[in-house]
BAMARRO-697286 format. One line per field, with one value per residue (C-alpha): z negated, x negated, y; residue in three letters. Coordinates in Angstrom, 1 decimal. Layout:
BEGIN
up c(Z	...)
east c(X	...)
north c(Y	...)
residu c(ALA	...)
This chain:
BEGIN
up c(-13.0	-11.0	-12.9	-10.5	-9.7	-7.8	-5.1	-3.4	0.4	2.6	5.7	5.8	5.8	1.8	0.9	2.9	1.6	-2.1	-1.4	-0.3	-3.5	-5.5	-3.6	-4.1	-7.8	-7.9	-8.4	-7.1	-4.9	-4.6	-1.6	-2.1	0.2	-0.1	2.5	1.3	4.4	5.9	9.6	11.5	10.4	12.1	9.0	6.9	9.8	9.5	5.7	6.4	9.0	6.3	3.4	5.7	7.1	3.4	1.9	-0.2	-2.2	-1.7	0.3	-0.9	0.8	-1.6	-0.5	-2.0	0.1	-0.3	2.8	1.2	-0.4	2.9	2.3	3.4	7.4	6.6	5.9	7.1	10.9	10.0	12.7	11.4	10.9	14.1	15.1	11.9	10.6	7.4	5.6	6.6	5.5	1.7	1.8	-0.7	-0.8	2.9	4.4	4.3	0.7	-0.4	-3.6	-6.4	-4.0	-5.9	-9.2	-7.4	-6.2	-9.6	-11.0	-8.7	-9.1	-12.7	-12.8	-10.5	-12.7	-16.0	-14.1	-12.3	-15.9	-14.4	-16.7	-13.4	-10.6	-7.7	-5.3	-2.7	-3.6	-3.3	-3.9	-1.9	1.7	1.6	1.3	-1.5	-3.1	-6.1	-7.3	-6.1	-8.9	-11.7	-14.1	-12.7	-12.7	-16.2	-17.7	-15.6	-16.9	-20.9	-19.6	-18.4	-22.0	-23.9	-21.4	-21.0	-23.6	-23.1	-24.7	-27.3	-28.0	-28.4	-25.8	-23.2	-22.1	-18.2	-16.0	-13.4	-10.7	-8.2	-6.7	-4.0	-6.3	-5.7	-2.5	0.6	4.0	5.6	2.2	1.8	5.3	4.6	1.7	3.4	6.2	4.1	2.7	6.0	6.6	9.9	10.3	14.1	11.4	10.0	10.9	9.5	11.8	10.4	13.8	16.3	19.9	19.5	20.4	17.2	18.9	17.1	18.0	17.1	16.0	12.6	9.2	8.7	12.1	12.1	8.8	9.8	12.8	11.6	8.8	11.1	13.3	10.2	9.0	12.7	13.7	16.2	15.2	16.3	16.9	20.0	20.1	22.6	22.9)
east c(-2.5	-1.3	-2.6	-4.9	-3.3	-5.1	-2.6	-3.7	-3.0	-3.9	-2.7	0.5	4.2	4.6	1.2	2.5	5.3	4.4	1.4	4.1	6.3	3.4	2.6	6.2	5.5	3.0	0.2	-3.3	-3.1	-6.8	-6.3	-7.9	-8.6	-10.4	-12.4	-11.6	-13.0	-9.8	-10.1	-9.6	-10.6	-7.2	-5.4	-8.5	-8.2	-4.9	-5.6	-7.6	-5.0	-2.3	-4.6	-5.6	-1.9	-0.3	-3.0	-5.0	-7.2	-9.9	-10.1	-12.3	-12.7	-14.7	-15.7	-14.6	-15.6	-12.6	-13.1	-16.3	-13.6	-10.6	-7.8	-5.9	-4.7	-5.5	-9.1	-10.0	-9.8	-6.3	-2.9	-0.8	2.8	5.0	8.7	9.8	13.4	14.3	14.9	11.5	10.0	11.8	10.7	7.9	4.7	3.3	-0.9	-1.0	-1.1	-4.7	-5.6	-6.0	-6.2	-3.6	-5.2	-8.9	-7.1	-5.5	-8.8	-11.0	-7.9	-8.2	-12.1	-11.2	-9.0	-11.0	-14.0	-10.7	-9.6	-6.2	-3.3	-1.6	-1.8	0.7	1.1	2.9	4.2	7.5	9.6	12.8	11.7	10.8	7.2	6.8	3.9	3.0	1.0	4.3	6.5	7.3	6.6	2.9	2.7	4.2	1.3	-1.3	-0.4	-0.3	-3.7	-5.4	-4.5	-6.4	-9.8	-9.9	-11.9	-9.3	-6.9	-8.8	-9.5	-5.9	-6.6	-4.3	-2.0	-2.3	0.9	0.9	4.1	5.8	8.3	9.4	9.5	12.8	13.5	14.5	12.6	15.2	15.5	11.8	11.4	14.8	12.5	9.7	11.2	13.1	9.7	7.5	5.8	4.7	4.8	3.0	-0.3	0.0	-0.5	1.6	0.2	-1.4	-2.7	-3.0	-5.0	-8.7	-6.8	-5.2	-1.8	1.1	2.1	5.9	6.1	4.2	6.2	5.0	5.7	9.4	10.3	8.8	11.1	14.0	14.1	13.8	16.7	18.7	17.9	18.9	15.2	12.5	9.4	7.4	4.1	3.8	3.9	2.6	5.9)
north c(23.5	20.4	17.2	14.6	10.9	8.2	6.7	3.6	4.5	1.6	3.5	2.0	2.7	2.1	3.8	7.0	7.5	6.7	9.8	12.0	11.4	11.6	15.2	16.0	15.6	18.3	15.8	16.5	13.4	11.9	9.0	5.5	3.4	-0.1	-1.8	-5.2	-7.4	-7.0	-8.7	-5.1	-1.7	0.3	0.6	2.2	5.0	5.3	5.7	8.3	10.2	10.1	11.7	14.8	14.9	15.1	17.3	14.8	16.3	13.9	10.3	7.6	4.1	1.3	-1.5	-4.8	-8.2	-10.7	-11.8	-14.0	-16.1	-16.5	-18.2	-15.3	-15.1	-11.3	-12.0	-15.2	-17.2	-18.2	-17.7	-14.9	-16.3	-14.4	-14.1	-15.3	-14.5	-12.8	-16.7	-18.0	-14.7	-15.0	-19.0	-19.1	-16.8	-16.0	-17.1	-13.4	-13.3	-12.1	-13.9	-11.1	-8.3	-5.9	-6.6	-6.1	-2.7	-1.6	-2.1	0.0	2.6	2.9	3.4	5.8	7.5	6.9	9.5	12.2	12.1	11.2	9.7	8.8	5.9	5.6	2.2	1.5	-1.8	-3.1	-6.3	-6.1	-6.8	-10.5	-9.8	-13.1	-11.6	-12.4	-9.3	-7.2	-8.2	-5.2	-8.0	-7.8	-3.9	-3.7	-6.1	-4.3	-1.0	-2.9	-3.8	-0.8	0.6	-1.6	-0.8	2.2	5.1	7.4	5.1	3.8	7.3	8.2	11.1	10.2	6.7	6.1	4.8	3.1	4.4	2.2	4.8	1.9	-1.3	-1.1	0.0	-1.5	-0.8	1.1	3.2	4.0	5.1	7.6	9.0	9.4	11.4	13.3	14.3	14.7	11.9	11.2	7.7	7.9	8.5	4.9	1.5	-1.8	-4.7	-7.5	-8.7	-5.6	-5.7	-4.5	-0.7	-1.2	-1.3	-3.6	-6.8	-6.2	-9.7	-10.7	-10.3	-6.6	-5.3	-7.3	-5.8	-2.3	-2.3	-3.3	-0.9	2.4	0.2	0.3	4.1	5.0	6.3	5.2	3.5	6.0	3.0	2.0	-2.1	-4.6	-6.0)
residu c(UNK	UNK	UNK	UNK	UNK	UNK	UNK	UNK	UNK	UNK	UNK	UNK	UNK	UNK	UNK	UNK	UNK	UNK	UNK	UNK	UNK	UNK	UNK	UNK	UNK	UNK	UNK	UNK	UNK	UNK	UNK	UNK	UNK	UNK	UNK	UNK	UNK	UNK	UNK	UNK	UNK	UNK	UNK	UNK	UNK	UNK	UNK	UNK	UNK	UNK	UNK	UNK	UNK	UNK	UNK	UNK	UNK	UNK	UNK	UNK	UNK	UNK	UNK	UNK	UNK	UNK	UNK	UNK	UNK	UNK	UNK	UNK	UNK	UNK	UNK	UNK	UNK	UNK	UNK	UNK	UNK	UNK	UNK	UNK	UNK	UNK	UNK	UNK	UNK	UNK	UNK	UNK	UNK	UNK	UNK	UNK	UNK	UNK	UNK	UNK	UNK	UNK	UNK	UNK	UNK	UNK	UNK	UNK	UNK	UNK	UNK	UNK	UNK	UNK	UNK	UNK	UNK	UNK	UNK	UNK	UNK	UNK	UNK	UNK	UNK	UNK	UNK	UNK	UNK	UNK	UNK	UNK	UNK	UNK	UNK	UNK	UNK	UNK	UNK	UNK	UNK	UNK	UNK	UNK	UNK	UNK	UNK	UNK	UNK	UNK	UNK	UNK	UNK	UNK	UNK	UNK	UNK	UNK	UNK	UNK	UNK	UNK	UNK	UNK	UNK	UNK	UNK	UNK	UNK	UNK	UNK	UNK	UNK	UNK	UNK	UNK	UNK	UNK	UNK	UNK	UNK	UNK	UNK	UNK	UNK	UNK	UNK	UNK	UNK	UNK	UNK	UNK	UNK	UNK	UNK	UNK	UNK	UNK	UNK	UNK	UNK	UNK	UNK	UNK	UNK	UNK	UNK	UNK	UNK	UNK	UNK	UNK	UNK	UNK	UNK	UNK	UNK	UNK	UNK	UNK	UNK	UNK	UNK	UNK	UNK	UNK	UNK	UNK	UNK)
């Protein structure tokens, strides 16, 4: 009997392909999505495109209000950084850094998988691609996971020792999208922009959209998103 794992699937790229390794797996894949005050809602339904498309077993969006405390261009009235190179992208850690939000994320994902009964959490994230994010290091997921199993009753009980996997930590953009089409994903189902039209189309030009596009130009695919420009 396959044995359930929470992945953390934003809607993006990363998330996608992380639920279809996790699938691939034989994991009963049960999607979660958070609502964290995020200043547009296209990626949540993206989230929710890519669980039905890959055969989630369940999707769940929480709600989690960062946007009460800003200081993110992702959350707050702050200009999202555009047509930046692949130097200013690796200079220091980006406005679009969202104080706390992966450990706010891996802790909603391991309540989650202290009622599924689940030994198993997947994320997406990955620190190759210039992202600068603090809560994308292995030396954060490592601690996390040394964390989660001193809190939870199923460790304390001896009964079972949860992991946290990060297929992609190591991956390059251009490698992660390979994997991903190797394994079906269609990426027309997600959504990367941090600052998309009220259609939810891509503006082609902040640091998501730049590295998004030039990894399918390196894997020798089409972007499949249709961009503003």
């Amino acid at each position: 009997m396959p044995q359930p794992a929470v992945i953390l699937l934003s809607g993006g790229l990363d998330s996608a392909t992380v639920l279809a390794i996790a699938r691939a797996a034989g994991f009963d894949c049960y999607a979660l999505a958070v609502d964290y005050g995020q200043r547009h809602r296209h990626e949540l339904a993206a989230s929710r495109r890519v669980a039905d498309s890959l055969g989630a077993a369940d999707h769940t969006v929480v709600s989690v209000d960062l946007s009460r405390f800003g200081a993110s261009a992702l959350t707050a009235d702050i200009e999202v950084p555009k047509d930046r190179d692949e130097a200013a992208m690796g200079a220091g850690i980006p406005i679009t850094y969202v104080p706390a939000r992966n450990t706010v994320f891996l802790s909603l994902a391991l309540a989650y998988a202290e009622v599924l009964g689940a030994a198993d959490i997947f994320m997406g994230v990955n620190a190759v691609d210039y992202s600068g994010y603090p809560d994308c290091r292995p030396e954060f997921i490592a601690k996390f996971e040394e964390l989660a199993n001193l809190a939870t009753k199923a460790a304390v009980e001896g009964t079972s020792e949860l992991s946290i996997h990060v297929p992609l930590i190591d991956l390059t953009k251009t490698e992660i999208i390979q994997r991903g089409t190797e394994l079906g994903v269609d990426y027309g189902l997600t959504h990367s922009c941090y600052d998309p039209n009220e259609a939810g189309i891509s503006c082609g030009r902040c640091d998501a959209c730049r590295l998004r596009l030039a990894g399918f130009t390196a894997a020798g695919l089409i972007d499949p998103l249709e961009y503003q420009s």
